[in-house]
C-alpha positions as CSV (number, residue, x, y, z in Angstrom):
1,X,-25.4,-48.9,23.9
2,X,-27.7,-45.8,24.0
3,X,-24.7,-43.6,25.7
4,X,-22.7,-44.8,22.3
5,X,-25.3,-43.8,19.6
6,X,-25.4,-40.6,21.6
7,X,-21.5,-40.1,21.3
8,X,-22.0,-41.3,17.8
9,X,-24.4,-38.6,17.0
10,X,-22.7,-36.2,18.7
11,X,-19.5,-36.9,16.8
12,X,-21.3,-36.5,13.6
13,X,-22.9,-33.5,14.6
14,X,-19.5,-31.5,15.1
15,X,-18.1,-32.9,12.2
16,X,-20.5,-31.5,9.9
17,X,-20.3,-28.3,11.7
18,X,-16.3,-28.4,10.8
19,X,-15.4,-25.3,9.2
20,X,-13.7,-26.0,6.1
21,X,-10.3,-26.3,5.3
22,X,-8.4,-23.0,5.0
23,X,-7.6,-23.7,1.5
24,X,-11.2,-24.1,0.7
25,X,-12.3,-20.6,2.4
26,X,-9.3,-19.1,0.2
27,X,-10.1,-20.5,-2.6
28,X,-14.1,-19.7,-1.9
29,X,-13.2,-15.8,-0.7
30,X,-10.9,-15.8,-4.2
31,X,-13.5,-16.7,-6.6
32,X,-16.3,-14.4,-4.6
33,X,-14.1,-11.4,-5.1
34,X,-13.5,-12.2,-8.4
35,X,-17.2,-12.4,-9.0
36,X,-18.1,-9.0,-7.3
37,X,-15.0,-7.7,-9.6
38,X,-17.2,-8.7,-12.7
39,X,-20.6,-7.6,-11.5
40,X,-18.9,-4.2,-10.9
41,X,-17.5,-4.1,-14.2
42,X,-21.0,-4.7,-16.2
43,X,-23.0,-3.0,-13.3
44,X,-25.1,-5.7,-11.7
45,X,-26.5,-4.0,-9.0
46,X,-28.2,-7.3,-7.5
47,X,-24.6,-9.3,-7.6
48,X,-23.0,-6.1,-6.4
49,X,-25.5,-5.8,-3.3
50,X,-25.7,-9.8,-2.8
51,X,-21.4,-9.8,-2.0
52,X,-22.0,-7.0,0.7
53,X,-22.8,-7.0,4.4
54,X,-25.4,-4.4,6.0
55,X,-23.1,-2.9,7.6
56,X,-20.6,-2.4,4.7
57,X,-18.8,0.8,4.6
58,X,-15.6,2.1,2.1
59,X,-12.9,4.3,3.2
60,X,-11.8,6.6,-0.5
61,X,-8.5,7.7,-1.5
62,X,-9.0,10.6,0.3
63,X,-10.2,9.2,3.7
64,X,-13.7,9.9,3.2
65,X,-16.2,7.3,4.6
66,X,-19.4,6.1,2.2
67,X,-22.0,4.6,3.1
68,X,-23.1,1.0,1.4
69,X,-26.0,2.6,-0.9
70,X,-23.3,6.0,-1.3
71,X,-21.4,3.0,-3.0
72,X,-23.4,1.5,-4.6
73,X,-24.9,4.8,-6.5
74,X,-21.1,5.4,-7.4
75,X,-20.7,2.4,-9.4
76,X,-23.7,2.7,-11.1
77,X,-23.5,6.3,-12.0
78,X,-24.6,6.4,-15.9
79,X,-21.1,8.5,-16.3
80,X,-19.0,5.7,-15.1
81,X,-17.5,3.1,-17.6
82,X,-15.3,0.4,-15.8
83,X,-13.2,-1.6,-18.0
84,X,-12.5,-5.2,-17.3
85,X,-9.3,-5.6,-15.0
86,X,-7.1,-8.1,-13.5
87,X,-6.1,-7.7,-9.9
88,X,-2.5,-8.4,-9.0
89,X,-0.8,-10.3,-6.6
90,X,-4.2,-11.4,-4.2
91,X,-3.6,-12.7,-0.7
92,X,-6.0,-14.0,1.4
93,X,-5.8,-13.5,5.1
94,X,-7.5,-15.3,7.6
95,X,-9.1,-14.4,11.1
96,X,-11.9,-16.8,12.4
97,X,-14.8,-15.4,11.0
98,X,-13.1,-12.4,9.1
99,X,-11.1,-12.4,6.2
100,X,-8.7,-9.8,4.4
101,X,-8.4,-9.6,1.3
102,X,-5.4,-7.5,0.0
103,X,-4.3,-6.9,-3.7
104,X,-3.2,-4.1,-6.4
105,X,-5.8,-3.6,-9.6
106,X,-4.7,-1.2,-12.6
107,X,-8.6,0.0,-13.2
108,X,-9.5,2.3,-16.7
109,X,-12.3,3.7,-17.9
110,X,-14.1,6.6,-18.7
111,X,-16.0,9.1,-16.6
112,X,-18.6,11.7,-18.1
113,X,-16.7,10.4,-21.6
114,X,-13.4,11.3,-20.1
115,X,-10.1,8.4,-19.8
116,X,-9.4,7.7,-16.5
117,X,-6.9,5.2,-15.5
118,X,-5.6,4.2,-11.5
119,X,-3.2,2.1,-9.9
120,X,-4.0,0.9,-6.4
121,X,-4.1,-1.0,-3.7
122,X,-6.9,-2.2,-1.6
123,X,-8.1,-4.2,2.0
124,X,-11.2,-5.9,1.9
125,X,-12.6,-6.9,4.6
126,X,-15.4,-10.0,4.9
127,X,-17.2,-11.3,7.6
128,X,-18.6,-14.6,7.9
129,X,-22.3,-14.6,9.5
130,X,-24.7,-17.1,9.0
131,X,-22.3,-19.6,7.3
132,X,-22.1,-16.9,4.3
133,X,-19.0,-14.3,4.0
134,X,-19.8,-10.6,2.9
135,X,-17.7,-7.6,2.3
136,X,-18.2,-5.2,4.9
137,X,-14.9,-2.8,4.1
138,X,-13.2,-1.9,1.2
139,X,-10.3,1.1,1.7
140,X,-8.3,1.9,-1.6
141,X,-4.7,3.9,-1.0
142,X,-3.5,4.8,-4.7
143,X,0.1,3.5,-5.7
144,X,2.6,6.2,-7.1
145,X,3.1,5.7,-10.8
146,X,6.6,4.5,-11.5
């Protein structure tokens, strides 16, 4: 009897230790990017910083490597206006405990009360510690206008 319960125990143990269903990580991953999309967009540097791991780094259109607070400070540059935007065609990719996340976004706005408008596409990268996923990459290669 006691070797059961223990098995029993066990048993229950693991299973709520399961990692979820790959749907439900998507979907999850999905609806946190989409979140961090909107917090950019009306500057919330708190949701911004929440999304993104310690260690999170970007790689620019031009190769250059910033730093998580180098980020950060960009996005929330008084000069910068983001409009809202829709990302296109998002695919979730997962890895055990990393996830990419790959897409195109059409981004506008204005900078220093100049239009700016872009056409990329992006890898984001998240890593699951903890039982929580954060971004920890972001590299942006722009699109050729057609």
């Amino acid at each position: 009897m006691r070797g059961g319960l223990a098995l029993a125990a066990a048993a229950m143990i693991v299973a709520g230790c399961a990692t979820p269903p790959a749907t439900d990580t998507k979907a999850l991953l999905v609806a946190q990017a989409n979140a961090w999309d909107q917090a950019i967009v009306r500057k919330d540097r708190a949701a911004i910083e929440a999304n993104m791991h310690a260690a999170f780094f970007q790689i620019s259109p031009r190769g250059e490597r910033s730093s998580r607070t180098e980020f950060v400070d960009s996005l929330l540059d008084a000069k910068l206006t983001i409009d809202p935007y829709t990302v296109d065609d998002l695919q979730v990719h997962l890895h055990g405990n990393t996830a990419l996340l790959t897409a195109t976004t059409r981004m506008s706005g204005r900078y220093d009360g100049k239009p700016f408008s872009t056409h990329y596409r992006y890898i984001d990268v998240y890593l699951r510690e903890a039982g929580a996923w954060k971004i920890v990459s972001v590299q942006i290669t722009p699109l050729a206008a057609r």
